[in-house]
N, C-alpha and C positions, 0 to 999 in steps of 0.2 A: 184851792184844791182843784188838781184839773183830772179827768176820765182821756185818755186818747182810743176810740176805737178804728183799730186800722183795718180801715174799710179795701174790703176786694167784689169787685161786682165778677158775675160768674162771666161777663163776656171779655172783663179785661185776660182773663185766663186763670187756670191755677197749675198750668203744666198736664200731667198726665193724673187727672183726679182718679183716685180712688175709687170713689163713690161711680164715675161713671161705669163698673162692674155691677150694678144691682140698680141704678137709673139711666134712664136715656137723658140727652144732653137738654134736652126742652123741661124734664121732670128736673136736673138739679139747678134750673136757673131760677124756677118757682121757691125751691127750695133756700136755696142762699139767699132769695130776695126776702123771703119770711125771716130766714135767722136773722138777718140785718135790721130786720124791723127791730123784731124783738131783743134783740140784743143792745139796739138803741136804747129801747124803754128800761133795760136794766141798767146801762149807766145813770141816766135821767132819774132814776128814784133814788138816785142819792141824794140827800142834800149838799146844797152847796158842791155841789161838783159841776165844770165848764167841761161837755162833752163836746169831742170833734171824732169827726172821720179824715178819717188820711187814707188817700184813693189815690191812683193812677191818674196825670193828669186829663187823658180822654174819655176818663169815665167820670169827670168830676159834675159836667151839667145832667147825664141822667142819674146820679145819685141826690144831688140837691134837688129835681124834680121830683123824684121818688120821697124823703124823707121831710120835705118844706124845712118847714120852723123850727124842728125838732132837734136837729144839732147841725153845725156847721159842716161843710165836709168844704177840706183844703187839700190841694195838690201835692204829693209829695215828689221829692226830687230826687228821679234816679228809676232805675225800677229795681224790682221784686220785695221780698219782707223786709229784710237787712236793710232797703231803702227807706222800704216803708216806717220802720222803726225809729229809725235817727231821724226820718225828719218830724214822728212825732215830737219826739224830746225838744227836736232845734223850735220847734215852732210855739213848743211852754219855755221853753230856754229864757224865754223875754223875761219873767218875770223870777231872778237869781231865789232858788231855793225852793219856789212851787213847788209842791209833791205832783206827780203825773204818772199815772197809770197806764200801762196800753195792754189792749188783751185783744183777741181774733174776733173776728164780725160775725164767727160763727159760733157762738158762747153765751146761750141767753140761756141756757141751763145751771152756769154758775152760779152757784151762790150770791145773793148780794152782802151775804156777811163776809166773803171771800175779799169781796172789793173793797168793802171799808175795813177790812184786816190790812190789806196791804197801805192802803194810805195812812195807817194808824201804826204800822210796823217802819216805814221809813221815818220816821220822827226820830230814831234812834239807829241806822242805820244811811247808807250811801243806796244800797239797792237791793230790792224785793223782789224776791223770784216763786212765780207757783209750776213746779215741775211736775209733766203729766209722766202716766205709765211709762211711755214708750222709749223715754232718752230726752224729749224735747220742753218745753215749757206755754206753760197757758197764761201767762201772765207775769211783764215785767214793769217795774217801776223806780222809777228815781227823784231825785231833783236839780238835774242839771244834766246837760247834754252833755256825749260822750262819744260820740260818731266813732273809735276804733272799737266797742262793744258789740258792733253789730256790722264790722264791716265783714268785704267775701269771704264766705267759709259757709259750711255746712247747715246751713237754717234749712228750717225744717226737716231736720233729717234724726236718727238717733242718737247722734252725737253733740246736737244742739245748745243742748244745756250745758254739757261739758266744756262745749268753746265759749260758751257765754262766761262763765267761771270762771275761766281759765285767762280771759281777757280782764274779768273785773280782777283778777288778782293781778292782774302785770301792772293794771292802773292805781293799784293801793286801795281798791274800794272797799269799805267793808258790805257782807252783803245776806241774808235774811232769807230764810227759803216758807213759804207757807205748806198746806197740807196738798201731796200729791192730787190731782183732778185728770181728769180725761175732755179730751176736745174731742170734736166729727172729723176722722181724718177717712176712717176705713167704715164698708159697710157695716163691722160689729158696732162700732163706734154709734152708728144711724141705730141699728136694733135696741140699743140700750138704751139712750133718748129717747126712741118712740116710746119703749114701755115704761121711763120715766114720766114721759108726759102724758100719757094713757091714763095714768095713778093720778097726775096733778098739774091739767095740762091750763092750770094759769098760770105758772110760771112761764111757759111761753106762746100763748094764746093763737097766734098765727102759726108757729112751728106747729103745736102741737096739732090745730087744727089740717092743718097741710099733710101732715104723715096720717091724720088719721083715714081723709080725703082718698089717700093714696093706696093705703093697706087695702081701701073698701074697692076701689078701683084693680089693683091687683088678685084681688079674690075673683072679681068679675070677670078678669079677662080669664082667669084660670079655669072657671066653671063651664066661660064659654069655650075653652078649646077642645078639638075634637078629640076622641080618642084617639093613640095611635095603635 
């Protein structure tokens, strides 16, 4: 049973982030670095699950510095998601039928009963999909590689999931949707996580300590600014 989390460091880029509306560029790299942890650690307390990170190739030695022992982090071939996706699959591909999971480096507020839903869901299916609010999905999984699944076309965008679909069905797949979730795409996105993890912030102990860091810091800078 393997975990893929496809790892993005905030310096390899993410495009035109969202989030940089509501932090400065130095606040969302603390940031991301905290989700990554933790979002490690929620692969990891699965049992029996081989977690990997799938990076950029020039971010792959400050990620393996950053994360040690804790899971592998391999190169993937190509860039952006789409990339980044298929070469999780080709890289558990080795071993024909392995279930393998991939879900975003920013998702340590998933469920961990989310994750072993889905590896317990393709036992009877081709591929496992968890579709967020917005059009897109937070979570896909298979057992065997499929590189036209995730080639160019619309990732990350709201139509996401639909081209995902739309591909597993040209390929004959059959394929399993789990319960709707929400990823940190936009600042609503960050406000609901913080006050998730405000209520129950070991779920992700570094995130949540990080935003809370942050709120205290924001309050401060706002009490010191002058009137106008």
């Amino acid at each position: 049973m393997r975990s893929g989390d496809h790892g993005e460091s905030s310096e390899a880029g993410r495009g035109e982030d969202p989030l940089a509306a509501c932090l400065p560029s130095a606040a969302i790299t603390g940031l991301y670095r905290c989700l990554l942890e933790d979002t490690v650690d929620l692969a990891k307390s699965l049992d029996c699950v081989e977690t990997a990170v799938m990076s950029p190739a020039g971010d792959v030695e400050d990620l393996a510095h950053m994360l040690g022992n804790r899971a592998q982090v391999v190169a993937q071939t190509g860039d952006g998601l789409g990339a980044g996706l298929t070469s999780v699959f080709a890289h558990f591909a080795a071993d024909s039928g392995r279930r393998t999971v991939a879900f975003n480096s920013d998702s340590p507020h998933l469920p961990s009963s989310a994750l072993r839903l889905a590896f317990d869901t393709l036992r009877s299916c081709d591929l496992v999909v968890g579709p967020t609010h917005d059009g897109g999905y937070y979570l896909v999984g298979g057992k065997a590689s499929h590189p036209a699944l995730f080639a160019a076309g619309p990732m990350g965008t709201a139509s996401a999931l639909h081209a995902l679909l739309e591909r597993a069905a040209a390929l004959g797949l059959s394929v399993r949707s789990l319960d709707p979730f929400y990823d940190v795409d936009v600042p609503a996105d960050l406000n609901r996580l913080a006050e998730e993890l405000r209520l129950a912030p070991e779920r992700a102990p570094r995130t949540a300590s990080w935003l809370a860091e942050w709120a205290g810091t924001a309050v401060q800078a706002s009490a010191d600014s002058p009137d106008l």
